[in-house]
PDB file of N, CA, C and O in Angstrom:
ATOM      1  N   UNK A   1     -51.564 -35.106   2.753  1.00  0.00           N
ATOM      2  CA  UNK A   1     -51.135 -34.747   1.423  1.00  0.00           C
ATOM      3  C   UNK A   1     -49.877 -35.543   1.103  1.00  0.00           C
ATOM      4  O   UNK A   1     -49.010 -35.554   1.977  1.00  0.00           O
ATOM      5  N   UNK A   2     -49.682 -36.127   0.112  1.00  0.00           N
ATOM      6  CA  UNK A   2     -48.557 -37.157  -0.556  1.00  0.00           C
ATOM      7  C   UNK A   2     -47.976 -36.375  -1.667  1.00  0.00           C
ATOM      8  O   UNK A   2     -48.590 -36.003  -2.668  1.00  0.00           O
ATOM      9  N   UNK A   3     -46.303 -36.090  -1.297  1.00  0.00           N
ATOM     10  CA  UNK A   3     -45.560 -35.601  -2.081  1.00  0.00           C
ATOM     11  C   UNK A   3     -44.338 -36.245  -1.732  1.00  0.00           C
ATOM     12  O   UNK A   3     -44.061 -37.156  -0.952  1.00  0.00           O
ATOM     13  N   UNK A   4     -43.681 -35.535  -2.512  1.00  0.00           N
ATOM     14  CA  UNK A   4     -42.328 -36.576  -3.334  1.00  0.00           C
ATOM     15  C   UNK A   4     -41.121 -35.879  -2.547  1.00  0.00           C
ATOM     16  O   UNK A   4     -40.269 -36.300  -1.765  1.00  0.00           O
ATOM     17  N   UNK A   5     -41.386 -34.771  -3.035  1.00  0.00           N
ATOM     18  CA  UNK A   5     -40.436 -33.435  -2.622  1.00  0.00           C
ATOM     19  C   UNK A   5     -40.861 -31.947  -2.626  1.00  0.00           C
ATOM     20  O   UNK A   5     -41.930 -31.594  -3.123  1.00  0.00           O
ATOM     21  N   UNK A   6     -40.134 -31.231  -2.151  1.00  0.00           N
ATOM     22  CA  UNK A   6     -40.406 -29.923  -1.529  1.00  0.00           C
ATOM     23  C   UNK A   6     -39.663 -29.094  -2.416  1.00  0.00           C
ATOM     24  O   UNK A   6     -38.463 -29.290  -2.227  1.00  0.00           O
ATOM     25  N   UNK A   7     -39.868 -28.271  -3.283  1.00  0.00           N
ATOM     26  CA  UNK A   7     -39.738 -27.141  -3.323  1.00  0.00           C
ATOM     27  C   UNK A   7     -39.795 -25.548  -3.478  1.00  0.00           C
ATOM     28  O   UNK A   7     -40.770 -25.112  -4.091  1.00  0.00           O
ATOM     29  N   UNK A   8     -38.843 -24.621  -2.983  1.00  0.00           N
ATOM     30  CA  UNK A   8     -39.100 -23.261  -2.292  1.00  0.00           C
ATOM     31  C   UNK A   8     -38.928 -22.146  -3.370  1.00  0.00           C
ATOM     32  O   UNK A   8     -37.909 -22.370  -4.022  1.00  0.00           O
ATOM     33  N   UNK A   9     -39.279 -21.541  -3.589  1.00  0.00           N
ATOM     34  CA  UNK A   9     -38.636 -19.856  -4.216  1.00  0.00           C
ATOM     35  C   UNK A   9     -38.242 -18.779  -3.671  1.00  0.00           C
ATOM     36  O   UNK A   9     -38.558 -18.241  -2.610  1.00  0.00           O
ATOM     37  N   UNK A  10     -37.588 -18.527  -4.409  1.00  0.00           N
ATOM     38  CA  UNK A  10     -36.900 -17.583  -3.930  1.00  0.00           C
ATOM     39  C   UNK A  10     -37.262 -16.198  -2.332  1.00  0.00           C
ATOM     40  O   UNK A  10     -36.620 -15.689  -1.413  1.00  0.00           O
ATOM     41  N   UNK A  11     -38.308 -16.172  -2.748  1.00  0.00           N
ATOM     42  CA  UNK A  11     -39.266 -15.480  -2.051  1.00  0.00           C
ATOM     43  C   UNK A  11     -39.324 -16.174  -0.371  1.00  0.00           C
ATOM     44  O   UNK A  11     -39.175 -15.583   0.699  1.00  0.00           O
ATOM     45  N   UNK A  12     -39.602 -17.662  -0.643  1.00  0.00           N
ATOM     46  CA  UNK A  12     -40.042 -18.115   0.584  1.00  0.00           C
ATOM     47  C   UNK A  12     -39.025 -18.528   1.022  1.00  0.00           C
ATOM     48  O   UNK A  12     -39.028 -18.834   2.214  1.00  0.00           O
ATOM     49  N   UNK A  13     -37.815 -18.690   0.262  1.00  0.00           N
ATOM     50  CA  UNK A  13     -36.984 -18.873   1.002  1.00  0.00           C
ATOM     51  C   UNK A  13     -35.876 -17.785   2.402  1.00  0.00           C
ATOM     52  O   UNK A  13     -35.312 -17.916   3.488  1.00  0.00           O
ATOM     53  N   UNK A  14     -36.216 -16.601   1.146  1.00  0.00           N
ATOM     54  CA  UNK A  14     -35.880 -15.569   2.399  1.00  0.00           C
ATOM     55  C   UNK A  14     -36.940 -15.301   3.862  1.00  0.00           C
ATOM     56  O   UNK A  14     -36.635 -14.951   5.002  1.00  0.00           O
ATOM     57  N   UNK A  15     -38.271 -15.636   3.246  1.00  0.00           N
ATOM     58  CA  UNK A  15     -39.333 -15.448   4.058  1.00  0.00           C
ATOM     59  C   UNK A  15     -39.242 -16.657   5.711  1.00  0.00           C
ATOM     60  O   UNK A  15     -39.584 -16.512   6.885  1.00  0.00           O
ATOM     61  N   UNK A  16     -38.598 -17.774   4.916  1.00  0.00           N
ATOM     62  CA  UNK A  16     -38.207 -18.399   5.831  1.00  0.00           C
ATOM     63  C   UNK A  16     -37.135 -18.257   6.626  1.00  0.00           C
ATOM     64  O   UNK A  16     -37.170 -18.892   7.680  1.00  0.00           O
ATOM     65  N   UNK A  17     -36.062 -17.505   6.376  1.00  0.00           N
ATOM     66  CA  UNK A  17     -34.868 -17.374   7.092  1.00  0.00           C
ATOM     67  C   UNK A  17     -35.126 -16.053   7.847  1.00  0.00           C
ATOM     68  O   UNK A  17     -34.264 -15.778   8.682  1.00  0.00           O
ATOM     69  N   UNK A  18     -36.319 -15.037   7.690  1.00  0.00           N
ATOM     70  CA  UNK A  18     -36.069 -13.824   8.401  1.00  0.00           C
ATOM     71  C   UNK A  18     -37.283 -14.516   9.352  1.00  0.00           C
ATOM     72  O   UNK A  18     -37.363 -13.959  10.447  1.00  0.00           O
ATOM     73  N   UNK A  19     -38.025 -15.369   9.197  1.00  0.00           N
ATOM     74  CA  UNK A  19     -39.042 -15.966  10.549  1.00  0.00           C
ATOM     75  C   UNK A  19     -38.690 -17.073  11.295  1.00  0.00           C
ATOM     76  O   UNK A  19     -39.156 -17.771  12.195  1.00  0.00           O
ATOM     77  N   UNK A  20     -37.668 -16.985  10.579  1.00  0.00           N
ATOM     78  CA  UNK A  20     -36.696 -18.357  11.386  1.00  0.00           C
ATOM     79  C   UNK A  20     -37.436 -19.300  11.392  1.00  0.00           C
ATOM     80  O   UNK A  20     -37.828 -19.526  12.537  1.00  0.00           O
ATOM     81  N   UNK A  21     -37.972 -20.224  10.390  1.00  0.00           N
ATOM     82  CA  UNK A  21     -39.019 -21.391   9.578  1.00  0.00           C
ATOM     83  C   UNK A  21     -38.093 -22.375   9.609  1.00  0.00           C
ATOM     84  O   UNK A  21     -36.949 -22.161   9.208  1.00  0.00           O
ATOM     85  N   UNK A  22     -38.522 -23.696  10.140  1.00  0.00           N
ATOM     86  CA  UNK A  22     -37.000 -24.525   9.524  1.00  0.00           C
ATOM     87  C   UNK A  22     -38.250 -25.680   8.359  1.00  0.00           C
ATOM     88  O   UNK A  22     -39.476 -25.778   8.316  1.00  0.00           O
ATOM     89  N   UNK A  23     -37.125 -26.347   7.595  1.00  0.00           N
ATOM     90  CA  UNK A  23     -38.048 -27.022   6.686  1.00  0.00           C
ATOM     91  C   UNK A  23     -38.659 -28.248   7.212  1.00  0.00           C
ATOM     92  O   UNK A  23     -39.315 -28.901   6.400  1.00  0.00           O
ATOM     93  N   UNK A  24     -38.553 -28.780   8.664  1.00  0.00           N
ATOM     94  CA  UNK A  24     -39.173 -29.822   8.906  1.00  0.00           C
ATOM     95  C   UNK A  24     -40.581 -29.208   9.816  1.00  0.00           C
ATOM     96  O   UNK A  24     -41.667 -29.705  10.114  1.00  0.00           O
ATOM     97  N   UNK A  25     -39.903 -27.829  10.075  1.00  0.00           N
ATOM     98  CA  UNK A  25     -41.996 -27.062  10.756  1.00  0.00           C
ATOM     99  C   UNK A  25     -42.775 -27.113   9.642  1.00  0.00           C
ATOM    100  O   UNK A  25     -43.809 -27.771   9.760  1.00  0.00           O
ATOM    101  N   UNK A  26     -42.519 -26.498   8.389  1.00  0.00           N
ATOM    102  CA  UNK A  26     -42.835 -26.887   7.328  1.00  0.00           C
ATOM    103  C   UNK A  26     -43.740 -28.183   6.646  1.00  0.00           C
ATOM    104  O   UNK A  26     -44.931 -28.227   6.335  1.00  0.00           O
ATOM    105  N   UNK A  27     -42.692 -29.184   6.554  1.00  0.00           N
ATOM    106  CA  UNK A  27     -43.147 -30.792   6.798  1.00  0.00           C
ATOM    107  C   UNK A  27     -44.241 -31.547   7.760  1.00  0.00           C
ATOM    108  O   UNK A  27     -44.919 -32.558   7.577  1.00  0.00           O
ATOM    109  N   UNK A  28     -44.143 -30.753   8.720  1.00  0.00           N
ATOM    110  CA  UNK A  28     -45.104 -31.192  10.010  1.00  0.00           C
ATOM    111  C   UNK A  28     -46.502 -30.499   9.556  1.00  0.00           C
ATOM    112  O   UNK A  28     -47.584 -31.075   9.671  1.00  0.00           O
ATOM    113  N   UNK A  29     -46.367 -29.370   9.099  1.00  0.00           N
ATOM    114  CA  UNK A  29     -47.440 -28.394   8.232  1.00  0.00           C
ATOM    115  C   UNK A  29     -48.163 -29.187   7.614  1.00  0.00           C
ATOM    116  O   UNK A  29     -49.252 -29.602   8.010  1.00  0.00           O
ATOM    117  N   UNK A  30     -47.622 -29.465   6.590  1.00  0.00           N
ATOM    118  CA  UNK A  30     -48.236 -30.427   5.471  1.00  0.00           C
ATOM    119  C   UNK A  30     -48.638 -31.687   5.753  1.00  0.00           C
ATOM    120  O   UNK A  30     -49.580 -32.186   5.138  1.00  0.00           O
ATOM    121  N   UNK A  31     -48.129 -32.193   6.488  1.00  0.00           N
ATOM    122  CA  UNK A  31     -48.609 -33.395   6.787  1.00  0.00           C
ATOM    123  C   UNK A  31     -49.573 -33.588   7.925  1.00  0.00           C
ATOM    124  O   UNK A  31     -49.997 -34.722   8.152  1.00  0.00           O
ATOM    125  N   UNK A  32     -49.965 -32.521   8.688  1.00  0.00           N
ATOM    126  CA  UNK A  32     -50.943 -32.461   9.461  1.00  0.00           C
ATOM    127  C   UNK A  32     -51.441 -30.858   9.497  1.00  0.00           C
ATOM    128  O   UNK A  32     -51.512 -30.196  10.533  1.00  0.00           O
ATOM    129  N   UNK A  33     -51.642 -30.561   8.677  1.00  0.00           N
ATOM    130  CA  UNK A  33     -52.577 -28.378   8.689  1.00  0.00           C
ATOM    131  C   UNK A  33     -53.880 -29.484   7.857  1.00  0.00           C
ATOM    132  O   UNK A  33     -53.961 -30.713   7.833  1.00  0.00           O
ATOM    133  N   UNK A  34     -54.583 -28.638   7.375  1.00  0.00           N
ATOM    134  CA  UNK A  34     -56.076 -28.043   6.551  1.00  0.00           C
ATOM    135  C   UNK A  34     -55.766 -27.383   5.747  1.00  0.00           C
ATOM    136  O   UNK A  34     -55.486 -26.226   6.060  1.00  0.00           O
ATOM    137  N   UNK A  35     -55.652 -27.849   4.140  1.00  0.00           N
ATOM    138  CA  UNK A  35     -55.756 -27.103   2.916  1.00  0.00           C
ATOM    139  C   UNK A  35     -57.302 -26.194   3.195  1.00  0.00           C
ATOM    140  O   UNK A  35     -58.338 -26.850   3.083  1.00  0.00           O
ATOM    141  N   UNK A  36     -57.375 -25.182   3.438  1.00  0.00           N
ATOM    142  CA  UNK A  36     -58.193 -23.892   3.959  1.00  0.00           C
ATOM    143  C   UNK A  36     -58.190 -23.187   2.478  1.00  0.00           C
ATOM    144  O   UNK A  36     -59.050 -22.306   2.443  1.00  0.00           O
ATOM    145  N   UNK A  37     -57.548 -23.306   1.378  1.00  0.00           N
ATOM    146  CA  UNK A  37     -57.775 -22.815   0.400  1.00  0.00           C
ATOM    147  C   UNK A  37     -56.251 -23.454  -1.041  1.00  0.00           C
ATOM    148  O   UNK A  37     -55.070 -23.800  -1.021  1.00  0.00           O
ATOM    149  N   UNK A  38     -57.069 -23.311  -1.778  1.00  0.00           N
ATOM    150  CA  UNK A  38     -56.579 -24.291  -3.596  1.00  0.00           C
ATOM    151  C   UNK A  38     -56.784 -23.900  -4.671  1.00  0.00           C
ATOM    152  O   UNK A  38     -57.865 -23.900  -5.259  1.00  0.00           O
ATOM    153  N   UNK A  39     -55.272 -23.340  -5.228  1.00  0.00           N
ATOM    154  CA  UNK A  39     -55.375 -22.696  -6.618  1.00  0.00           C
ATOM    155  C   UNK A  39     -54.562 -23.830  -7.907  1.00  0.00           C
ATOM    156  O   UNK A  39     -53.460 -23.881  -8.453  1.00  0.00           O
ATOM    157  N   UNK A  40     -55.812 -24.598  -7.957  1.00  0.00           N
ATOM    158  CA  UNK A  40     -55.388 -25.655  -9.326  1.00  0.00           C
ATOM    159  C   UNK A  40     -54.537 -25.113 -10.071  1.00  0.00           C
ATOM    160  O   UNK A  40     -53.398 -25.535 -10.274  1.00  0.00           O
ATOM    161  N   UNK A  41     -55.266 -23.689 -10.742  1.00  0.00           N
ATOM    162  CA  UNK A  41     -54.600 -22.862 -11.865  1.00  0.00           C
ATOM    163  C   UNK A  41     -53.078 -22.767 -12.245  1.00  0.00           C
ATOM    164  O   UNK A  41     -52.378 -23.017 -13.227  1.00  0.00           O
ATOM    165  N   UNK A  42     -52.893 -22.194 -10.746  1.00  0.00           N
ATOM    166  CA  UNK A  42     -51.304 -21.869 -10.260  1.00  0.00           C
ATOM    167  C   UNK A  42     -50.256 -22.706 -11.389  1.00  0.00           C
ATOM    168  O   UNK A  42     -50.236 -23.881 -11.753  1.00  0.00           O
ATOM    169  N   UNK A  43     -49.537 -21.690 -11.695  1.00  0.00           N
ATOM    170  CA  UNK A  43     -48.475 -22.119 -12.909  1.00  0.00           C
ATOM    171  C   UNK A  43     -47.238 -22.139 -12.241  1.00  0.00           C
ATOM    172  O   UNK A  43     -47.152 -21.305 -11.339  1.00  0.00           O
ATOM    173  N   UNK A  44     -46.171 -22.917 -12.442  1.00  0.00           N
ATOM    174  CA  UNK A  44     -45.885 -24.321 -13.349  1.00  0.00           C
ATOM    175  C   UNK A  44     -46.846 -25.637 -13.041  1.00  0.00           C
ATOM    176  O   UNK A  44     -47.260 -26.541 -13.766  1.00  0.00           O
ATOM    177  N   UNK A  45     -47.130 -25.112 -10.618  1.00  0.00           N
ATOM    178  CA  UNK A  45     -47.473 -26.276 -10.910  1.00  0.00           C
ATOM    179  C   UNK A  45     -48.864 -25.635  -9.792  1.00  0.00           C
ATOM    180  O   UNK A  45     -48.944 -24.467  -9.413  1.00  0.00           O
ATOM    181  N   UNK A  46     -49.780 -26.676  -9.463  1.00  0.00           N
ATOM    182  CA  UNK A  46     -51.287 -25.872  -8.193  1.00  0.00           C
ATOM    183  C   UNK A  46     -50.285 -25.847  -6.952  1.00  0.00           C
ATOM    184  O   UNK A  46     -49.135 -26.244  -6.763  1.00  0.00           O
ATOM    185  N   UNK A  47     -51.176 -25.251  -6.259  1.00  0.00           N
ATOM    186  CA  UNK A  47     -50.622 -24.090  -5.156  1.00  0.00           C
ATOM    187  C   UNK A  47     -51.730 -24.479  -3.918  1.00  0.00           C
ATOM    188  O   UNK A  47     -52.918 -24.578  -4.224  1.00  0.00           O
ATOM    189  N   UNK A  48     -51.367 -24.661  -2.735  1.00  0.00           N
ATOM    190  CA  UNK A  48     -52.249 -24.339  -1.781  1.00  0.00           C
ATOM    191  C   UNK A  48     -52.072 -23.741  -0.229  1.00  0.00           C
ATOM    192  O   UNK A  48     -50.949 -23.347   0.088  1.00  0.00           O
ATOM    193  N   UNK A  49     -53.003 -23.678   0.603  1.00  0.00           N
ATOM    194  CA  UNK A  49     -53.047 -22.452   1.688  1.00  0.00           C
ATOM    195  C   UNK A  49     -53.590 -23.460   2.917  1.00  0.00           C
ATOM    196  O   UNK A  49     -54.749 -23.748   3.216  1.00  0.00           O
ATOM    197  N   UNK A  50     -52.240 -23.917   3.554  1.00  0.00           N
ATOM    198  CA  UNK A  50     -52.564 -24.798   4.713  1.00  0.00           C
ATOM    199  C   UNK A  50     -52.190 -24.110   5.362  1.00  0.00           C
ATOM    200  O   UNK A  50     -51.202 -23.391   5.218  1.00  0.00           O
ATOM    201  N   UNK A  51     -53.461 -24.244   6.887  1.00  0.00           N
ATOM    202  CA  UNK A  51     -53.437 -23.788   7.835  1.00  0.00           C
ATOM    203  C   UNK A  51     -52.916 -24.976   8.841  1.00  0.00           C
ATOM    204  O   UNK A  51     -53.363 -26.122   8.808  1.00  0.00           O
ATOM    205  N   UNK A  52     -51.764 -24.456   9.858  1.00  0.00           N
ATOM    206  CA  UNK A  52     -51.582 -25.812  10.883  1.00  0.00           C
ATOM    207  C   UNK A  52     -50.071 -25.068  11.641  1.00  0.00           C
ATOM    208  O   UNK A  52     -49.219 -24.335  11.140  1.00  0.00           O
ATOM    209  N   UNK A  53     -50.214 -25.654  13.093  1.00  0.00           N
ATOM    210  CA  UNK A  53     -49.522 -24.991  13.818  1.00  0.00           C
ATOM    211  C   UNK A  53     -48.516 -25.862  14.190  1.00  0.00           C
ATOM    212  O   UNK A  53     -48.747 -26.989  13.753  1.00  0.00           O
ATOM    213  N   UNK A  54     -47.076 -25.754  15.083  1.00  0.00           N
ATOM    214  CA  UNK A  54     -46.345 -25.926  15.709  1.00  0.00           C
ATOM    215  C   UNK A  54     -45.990 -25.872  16.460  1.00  0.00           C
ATOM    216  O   UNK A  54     -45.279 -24.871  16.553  1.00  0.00           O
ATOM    217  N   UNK A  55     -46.043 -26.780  17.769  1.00  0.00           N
ATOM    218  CA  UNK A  55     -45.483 -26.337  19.139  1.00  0.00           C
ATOM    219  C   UNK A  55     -44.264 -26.214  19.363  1.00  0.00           C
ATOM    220  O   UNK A  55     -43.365 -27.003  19.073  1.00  0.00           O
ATOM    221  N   UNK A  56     -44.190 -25.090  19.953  1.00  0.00           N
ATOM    222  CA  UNK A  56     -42.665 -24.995  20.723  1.00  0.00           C
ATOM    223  C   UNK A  56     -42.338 -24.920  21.886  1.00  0.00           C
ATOM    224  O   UNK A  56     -43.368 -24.896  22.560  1.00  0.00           O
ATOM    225  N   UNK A  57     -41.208 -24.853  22.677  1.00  0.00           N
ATOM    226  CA  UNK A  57     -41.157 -24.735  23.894  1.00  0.00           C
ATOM    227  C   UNK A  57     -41.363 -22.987  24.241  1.00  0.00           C
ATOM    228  O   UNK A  57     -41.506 -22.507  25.366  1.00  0.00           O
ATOM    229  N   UNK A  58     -41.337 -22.411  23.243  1.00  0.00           N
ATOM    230  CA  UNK A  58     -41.941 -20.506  24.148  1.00  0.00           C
ATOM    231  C   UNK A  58     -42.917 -20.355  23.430  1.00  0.00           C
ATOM    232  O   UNK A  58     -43.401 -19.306  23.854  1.00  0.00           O
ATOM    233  N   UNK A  59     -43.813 -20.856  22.259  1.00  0.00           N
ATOM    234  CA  UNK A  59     -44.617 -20.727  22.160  1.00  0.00           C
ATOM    235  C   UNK A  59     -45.331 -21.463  20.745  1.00  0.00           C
ATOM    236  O   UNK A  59     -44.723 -22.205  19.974  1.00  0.00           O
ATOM    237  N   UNK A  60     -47.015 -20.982  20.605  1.00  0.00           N
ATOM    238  CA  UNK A  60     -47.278 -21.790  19.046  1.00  0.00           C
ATOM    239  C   UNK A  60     -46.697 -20.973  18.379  1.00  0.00           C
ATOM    240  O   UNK A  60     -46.239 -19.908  18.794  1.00  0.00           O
ATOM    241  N   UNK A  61     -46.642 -21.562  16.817  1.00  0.00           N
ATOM    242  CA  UNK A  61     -46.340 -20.759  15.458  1.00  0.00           C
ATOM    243  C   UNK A  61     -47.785 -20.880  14.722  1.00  0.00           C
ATOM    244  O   UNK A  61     -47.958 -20.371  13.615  1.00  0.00           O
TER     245      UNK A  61
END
């Protein structure tokens, strides 16, 4: 997937700080998960539902 830039709301941004998410697991997401689901519709802008994991040293995410 080819994008420019990233950005979060409000929502995911807390969602990310209480799962302790950093924005480059994120990045690694997108650039290697499976769009598994795609909402064109989605307002302002489409929206989608990638699936894709992260290794860590104690465990996947």
């Amino acid at each position: 997937m080819n994008y420019k830039k990233l950005y979060f709301n409000g929502h995911a941004t807390i969602q990310m700080f209480k799962r302790n998410i950093l924005v480059e697991e994120i990045e690694i997401v997108i650039a290697n998960g499976a769009i598994i689901k795609d909402y064109p519709e989605d307002k302002p802008y489409p929206s989608f539902l990638i699936l894709g994991f992260i290794k860590t040293d104690q465990f996947i995410l």
